[in-house]
C-alpha positions as CSV (number, residue, x, y, z in Angstrom):
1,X,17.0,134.5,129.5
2,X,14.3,132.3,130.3
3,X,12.1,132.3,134.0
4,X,8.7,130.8,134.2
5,X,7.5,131.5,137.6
6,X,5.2,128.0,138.4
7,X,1.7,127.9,139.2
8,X,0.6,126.6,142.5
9,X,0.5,122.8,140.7
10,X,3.6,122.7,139.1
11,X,5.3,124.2,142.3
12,X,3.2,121.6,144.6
13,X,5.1,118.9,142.2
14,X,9.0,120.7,142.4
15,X,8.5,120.6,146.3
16,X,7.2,117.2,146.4
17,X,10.6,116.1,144.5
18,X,12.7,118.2,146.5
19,X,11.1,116.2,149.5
20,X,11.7,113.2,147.8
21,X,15.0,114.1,147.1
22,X,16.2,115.0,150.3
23,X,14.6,112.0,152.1
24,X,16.8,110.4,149.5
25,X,20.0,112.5,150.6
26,X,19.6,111.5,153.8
27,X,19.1,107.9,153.6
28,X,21.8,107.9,151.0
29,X,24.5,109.4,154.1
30,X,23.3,106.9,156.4
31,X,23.4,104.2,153.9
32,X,27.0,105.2,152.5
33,X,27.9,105.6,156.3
34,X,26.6,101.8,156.9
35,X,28.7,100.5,153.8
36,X,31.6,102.5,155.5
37,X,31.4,100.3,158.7
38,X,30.5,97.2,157.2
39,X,33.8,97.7,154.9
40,X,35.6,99.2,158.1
41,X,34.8,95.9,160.1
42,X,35.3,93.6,157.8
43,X,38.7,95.3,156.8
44,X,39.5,95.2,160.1
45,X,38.4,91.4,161.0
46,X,40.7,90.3,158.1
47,X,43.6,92.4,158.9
48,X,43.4,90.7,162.7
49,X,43.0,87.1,161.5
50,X,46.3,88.2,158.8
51,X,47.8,89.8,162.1
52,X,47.5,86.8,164.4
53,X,47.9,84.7,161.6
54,X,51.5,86.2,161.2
55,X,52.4,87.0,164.6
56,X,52.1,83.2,164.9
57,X,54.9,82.4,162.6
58,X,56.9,85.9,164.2
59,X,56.5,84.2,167.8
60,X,57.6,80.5,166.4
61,X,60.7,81.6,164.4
62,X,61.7,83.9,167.6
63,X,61.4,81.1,169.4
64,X,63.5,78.9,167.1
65,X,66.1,82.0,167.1
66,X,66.3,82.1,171.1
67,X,66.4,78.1,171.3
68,X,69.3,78.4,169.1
69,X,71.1,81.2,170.7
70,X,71.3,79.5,174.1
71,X,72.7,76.4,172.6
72,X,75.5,78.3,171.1
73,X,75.8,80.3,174.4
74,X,76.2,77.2,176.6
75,X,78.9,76.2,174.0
76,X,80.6,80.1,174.0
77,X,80.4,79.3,177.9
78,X,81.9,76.2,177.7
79,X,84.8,77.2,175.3
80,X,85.3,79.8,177.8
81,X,86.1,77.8,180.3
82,X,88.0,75.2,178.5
83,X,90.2,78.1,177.3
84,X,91.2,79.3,181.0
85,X,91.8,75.8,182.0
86,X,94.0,75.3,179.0
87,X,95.9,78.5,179.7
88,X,96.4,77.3,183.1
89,X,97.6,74.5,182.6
90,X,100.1,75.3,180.1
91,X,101.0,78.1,182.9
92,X,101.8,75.6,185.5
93,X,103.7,73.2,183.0
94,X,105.7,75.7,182.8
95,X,106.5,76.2,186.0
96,X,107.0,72.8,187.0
97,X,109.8,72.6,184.5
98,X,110.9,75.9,185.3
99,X,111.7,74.1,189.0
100,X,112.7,71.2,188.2
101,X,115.6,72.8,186.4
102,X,116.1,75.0,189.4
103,X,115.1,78.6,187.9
104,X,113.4,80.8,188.7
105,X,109.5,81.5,187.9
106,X,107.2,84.6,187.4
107,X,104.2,83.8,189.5
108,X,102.6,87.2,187.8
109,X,101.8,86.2,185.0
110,X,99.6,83.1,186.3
111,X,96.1,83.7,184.0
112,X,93.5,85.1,185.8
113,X,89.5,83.6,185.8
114,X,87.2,86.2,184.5
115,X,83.4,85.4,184.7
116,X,82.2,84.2,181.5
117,X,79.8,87.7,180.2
118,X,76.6,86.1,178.5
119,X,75.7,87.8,175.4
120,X,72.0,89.3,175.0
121,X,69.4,88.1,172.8
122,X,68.1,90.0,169.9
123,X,66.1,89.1,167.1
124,X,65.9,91.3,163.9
125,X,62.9,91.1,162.4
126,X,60.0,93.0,164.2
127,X,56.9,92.0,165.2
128,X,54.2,92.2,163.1
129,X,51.7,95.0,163.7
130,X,48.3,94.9,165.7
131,X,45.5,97.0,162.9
132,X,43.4,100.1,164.2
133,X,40.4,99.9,163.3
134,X,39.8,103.2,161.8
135,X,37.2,105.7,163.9
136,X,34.1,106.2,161.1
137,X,33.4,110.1,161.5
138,X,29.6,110.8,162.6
139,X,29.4,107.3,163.7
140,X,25.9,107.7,165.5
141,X,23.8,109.9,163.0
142,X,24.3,110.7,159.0
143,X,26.6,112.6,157.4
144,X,26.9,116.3,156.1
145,X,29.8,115.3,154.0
146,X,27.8,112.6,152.6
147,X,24.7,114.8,152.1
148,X,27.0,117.2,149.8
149,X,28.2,114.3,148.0
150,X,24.3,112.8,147.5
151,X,23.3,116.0,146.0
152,X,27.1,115.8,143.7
153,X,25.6,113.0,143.0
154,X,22.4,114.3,141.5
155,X,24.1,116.8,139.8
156,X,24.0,117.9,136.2
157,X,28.0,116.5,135.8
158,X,29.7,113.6,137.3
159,X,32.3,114.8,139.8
160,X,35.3,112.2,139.4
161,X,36.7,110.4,142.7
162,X,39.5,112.7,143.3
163,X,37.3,115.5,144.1
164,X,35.3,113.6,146.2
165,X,38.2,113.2,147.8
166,X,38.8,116.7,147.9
167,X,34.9,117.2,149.2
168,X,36.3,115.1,152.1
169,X,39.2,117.0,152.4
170,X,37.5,119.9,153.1
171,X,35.8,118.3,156.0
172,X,39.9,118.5,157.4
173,X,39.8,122.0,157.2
174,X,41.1,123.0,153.5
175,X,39.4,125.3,151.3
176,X,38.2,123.7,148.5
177,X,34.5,125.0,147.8
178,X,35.3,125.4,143.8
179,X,35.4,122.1,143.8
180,X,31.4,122.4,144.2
181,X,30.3,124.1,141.7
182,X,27.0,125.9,141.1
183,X,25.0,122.4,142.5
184,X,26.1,123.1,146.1
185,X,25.5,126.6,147.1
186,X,28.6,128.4,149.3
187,X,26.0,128.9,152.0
188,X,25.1,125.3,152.1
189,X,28.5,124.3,152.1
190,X,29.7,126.7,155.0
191,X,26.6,125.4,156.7
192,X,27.8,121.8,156.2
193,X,31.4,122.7,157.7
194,X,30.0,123.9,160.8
195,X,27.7,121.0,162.0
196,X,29.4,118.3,160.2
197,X,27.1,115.7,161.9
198,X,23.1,115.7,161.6
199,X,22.1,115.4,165.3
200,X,18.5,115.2,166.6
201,X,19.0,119.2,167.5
202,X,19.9,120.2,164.5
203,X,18.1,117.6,161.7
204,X,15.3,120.3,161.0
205,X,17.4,122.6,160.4
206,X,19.7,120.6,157.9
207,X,16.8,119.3,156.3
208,X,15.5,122.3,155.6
209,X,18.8,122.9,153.9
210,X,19.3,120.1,151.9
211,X,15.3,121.0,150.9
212,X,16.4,123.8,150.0
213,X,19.8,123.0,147.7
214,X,17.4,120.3,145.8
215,X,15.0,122.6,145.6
216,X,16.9,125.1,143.7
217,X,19.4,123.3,142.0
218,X,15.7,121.8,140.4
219,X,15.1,125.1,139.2
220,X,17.9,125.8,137.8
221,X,18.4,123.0,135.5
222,X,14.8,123.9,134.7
223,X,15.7,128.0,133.6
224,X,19.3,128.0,133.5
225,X,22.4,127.5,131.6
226,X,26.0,127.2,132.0
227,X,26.8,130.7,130.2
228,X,24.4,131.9,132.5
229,X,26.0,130.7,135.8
230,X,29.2,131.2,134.7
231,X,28.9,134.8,132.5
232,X,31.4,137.9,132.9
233,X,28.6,139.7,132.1
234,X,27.5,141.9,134.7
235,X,23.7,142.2,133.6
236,X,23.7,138.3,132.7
237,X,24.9,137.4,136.5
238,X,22.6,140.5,137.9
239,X,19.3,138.3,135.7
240,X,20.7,135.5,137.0
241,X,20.4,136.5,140.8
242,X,16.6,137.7,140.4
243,X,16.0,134.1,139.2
244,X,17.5,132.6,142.3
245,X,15.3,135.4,144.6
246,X,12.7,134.3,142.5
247,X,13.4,130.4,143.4
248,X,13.4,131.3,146.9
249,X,10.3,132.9,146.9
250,X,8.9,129.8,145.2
251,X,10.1,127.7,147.8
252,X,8.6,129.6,150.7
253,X,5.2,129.8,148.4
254,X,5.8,125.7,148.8
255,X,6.2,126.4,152.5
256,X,2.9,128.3,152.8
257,X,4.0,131.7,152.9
258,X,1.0,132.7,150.3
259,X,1.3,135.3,147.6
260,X,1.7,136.0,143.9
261,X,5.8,136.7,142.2
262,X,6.5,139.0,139.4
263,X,9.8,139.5,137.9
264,X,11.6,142.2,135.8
265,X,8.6,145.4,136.3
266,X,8.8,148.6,134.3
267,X,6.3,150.9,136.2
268,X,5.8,154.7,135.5
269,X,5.6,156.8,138.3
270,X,4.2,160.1,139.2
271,X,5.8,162.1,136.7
272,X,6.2,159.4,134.1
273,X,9.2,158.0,134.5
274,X,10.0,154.2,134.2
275,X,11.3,152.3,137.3
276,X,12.8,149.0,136.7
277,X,11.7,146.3,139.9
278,X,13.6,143.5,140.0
279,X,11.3,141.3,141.7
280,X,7.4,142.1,143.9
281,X,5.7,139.3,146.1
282,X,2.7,140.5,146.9
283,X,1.1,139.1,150.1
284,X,-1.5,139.7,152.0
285,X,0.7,141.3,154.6
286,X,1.7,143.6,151.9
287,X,4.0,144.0,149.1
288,X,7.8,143.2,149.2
289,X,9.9,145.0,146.5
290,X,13.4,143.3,146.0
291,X,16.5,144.8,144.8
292,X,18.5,141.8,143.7
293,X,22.6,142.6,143.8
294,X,24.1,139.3,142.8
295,X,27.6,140.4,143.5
296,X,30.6,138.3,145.1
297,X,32.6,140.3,148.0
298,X,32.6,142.5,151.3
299,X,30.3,145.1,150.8
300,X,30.6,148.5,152.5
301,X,27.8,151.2,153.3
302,X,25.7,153.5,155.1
303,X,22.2,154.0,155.0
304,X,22.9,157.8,154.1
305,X,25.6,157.2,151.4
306,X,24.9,158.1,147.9
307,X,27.5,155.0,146.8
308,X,28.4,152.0,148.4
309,X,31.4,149.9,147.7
310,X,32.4,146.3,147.3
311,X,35.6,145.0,147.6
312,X,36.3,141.9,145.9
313,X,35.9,139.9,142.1
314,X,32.4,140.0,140.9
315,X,33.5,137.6,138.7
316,X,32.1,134.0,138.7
317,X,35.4,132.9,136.3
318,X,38.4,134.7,138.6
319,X,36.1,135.5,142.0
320,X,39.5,135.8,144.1
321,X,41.2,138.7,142.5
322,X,41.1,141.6,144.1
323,X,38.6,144.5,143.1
324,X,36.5,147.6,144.4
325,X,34.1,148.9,142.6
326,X,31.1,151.5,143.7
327,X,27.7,151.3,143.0
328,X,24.8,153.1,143.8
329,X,23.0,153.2,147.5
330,X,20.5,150.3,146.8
331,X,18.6,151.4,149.7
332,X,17.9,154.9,147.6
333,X,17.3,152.9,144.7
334,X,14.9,150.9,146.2
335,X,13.2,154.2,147.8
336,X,12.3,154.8,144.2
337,X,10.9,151.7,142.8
338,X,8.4,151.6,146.6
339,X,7.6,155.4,145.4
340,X,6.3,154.5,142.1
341,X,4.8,151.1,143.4
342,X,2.7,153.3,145.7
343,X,1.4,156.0,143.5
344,X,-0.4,152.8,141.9
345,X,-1.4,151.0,145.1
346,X,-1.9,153.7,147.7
347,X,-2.3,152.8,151.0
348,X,-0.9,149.3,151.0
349,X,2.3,148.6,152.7
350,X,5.7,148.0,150.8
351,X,8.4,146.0,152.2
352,X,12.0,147.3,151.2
353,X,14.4,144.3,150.4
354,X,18.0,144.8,149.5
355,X,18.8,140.9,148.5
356,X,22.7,140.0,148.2
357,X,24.0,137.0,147.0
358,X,25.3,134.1,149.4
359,X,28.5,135.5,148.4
360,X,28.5,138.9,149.3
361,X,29.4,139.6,153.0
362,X,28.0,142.4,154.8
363,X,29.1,143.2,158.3
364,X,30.3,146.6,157.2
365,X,26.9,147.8,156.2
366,X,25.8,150.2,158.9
367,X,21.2,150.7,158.7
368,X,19.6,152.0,161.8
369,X,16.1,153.3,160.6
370,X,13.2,151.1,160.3
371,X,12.9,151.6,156.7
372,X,13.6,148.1,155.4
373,X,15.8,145.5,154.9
374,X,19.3,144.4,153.6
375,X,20.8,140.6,154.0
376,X,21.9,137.5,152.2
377,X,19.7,136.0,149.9
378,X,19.8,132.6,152.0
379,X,18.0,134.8,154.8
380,X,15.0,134.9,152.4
381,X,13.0,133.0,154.6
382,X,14.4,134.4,157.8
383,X,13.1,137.8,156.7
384,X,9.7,137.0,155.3
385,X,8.5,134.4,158.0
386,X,9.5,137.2,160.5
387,X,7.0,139.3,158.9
388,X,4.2,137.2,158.4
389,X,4.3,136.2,162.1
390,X,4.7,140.0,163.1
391,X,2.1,141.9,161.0
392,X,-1.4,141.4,160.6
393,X,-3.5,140.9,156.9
394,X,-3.8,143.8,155.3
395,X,-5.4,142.5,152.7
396,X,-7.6,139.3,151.3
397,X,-5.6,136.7,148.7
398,X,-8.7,137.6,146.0
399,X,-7.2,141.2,146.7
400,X,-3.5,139.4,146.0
401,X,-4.6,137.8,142.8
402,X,-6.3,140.7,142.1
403,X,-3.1,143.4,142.3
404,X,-1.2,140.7,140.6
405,X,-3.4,140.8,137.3
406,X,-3.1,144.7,137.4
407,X,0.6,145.1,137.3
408,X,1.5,142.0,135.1
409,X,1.1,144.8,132.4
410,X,4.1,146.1,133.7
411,X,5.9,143.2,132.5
412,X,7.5,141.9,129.4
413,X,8.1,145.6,128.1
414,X,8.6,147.0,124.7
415,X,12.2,148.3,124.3
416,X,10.5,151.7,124.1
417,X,10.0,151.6,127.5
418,X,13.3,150.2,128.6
419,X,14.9,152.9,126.4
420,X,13.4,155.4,128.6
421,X,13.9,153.7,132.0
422,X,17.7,153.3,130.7
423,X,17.6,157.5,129.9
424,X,16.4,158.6,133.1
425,X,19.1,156.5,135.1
426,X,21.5,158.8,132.8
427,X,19.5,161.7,133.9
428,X,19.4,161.5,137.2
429,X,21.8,159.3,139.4
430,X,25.2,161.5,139.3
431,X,12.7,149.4,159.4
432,X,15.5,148.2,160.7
433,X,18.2,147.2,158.1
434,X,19.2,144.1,159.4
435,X,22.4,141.9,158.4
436,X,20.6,138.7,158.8
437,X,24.1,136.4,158.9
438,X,21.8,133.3,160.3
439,X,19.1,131.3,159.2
440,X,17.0,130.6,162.2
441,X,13.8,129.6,160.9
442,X,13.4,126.2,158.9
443,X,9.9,125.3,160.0
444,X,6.6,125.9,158.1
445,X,4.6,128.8,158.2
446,X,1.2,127.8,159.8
447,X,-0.5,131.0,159.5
């Protein structure tokens, strides 16, 4: 698996793009959100001029239905009468003759007037109806739908119109997030879903996003494939992860948080023995040691357990079937990898960072001694910025480059070594934590 961590230049340019880009995301919302009411009033203006157009002709042939319903009611009035009359008169012809041959005659049965009952008026066809013009969702700023779809757009695949459709589905409240992909992270998506609309309050904070789902989505058409996003194997997807911590590191690198990234360390410690680091930025607040777990689930554990658990598919192809699985106390792993960092470094600090993936959810991880750190890997930034506005330089960036050089040696090693790491994990496994759920810091470092 490939990862070229970028020099300072070639980063400068990825974050430039990723600017560029999401400048482009957001004018391509408002744009697609103009279009949408432009269509929406001109759809509308031609449906009223069809509507009058048509109640018109509805109004005139009512009108030619009622004119001819009260001529035939003055004639059904008029036969009415003529009727009565004619019965009475035949009535008293009768009786005239009845007298004048000296019998006897029923008065009874003389016909009796009833008021003529008009009929009502009704007229079949219905009237034509008035158009709605359709309310345009996020009419006053752009659109988080649309900025998903503008970054669809730029994606490695074209997504065909009926899963757009589905994208704005989702917007309804149905759960469609496969539908995205790997060129939408869940995060950003969930994030989407909850502010919908980019107001002035929260624009720093989506743009930040949308930087930050370009930014990434760069790298990985840079470093990855689809076997690699979609693998069942475990250590494929567990590579995998480290090169998205290592893309977020990049970014806040972009974003002035200084310091030098190394991936995939064998270090010997005290006695000898190999530790495997997934990932080091070294700063000059100090060093941070990640322990990348790119699993998909609820994750359960305490600080003091040996295992922890995680319930759920770590599956990219079936993530919804059910399945726990244990796995060793990452925070004791991590212990380890700080241990053997230090016997090389001494006296400088080491920051202990459990990253999960955006998928993993951990509210039943229980940490309470300030011995590190354990959240989402979207809370990258959260985590790191909080440090570097918290703790003073320890050390000078020459002093960065400098520990940089010195323990690139422990990279890229001979399968010797990573025989032996491999034997002593058969050997021998038989702060504030903090559950960062939130990203509250999208600004620039200015430190």
């Amino acid at each position: 698996m490939k990862l070229e961590i970028l020099s300072d230049e070639e980063l400068a340019k990825v974050y430039e793009l990723s600017k560029q880009k999401t400048e482009e995301s957001f004018n391509f919302a408002k744009n697609e959100i103009e279009r949408l009411h432009h269509e929406e009033d001109e759809r509308y203006s031609k449906e009223l001029e069809n509507y009058k157009s048509k109640l018109e002709q509805w109004e005139k042939r009512k009108k030619e239905a009622y004119d001819s319903f009260l001529k035939q009611e003055e004639f059904r009035k008029q036969y009415h009468e003529s009727t009565y009359k004619s019965k009475l008169a035949m009535w008293e012809s009768q009786k005239r003759t009845s007298e004048a041959m000296g019998k006897s005659f029923d008065e009874s049965k003389r016909p009796v007037y009833q008021e003529y009952v008009p009929k009502r008026f009704s007229f079949s066809t219905s009237p034509p109806r008035e158009p709605i013009k359709r309310m345009i969702d996020n009419t006053n700023s752009d659109s988080c739908e649309w900025l998903i779809r503008s970054i669809k757009k730029d994606s490695r695949t074209n997504i065909p119109k009926d899963r757009l459709e589905k994208i704005m589905n989702m917007f309804r409240g149905e759960e469609i997030y496969e539908f995205f992909g790997n060129n939408a992270s869940e995060f950003f998506i969930k994030e989407m879903r909850k502010e919908k609309v980019v107001t002035k309050e929260n624009e720093k904070k989506i743009k930040f996003l949308t930087l930050r789902e370009h930014f990434i989505n760069l790298r990985e058409k840079a470093n990855c494939d689809k076997e690699e996003l979609n693998s069942g194997d475990p250590k494929v997807r567990g590579l995998y992860g480290e090169k998205l911590v290592v893309y977020e590191l990049e970014l806040m690198k972009a974003k002035n948080y200084r310091g030098c990234i190394l991936h995939d360390l064998y270090i010997p410690d005290s006695n000898g023995n190999y530790k495997q680091i997934d990932v080091l930025f070294i700063t000059t607040k100090g060093v941070f040691v990640i322990e990348s777990k790119n699993y998909f689930g609820t994750v359960k554990g305490k600080e003091q357990d040996q295992y922890w658990n995680v319930t759920g598919d770590d599956s990219c192809e079936d993530r919804f079937r059910s399945r726990s699985r244990n796995f060793y106390n990452p925070i004791l792993q991590n212990k380890t990898h700080i241990e053997a960092l230090q016997y090389h470094l001494k006296d400088i600090p080491c920051y202990s960072c459990v990253v999960f993936s955006e998928c993993c959810n951990l509210e039943q991880v229980r940490v309470t001694s300030k011995v590190g750190y354990v959240f989402n890997r979207y809370a990258m930034l959260n985590v790191v910025s909080k440090i570097f506005n918290s703790v003073s330089d320890v050390i000078d960036e020459r002093m960065v480059q400098y520990i940089a050089d010195y323990l690139k040696k422990y990279t890229n090693p001979s399968d010797e070594v990573k025989k032996a790491h491999n034997d002593n994990i058969r050997e021998n496994v038989t702060g504030n934590y903090n559950n960062f759920e939130s990203f509250d810091d999208y600004g620039d470092y200015n430190g």
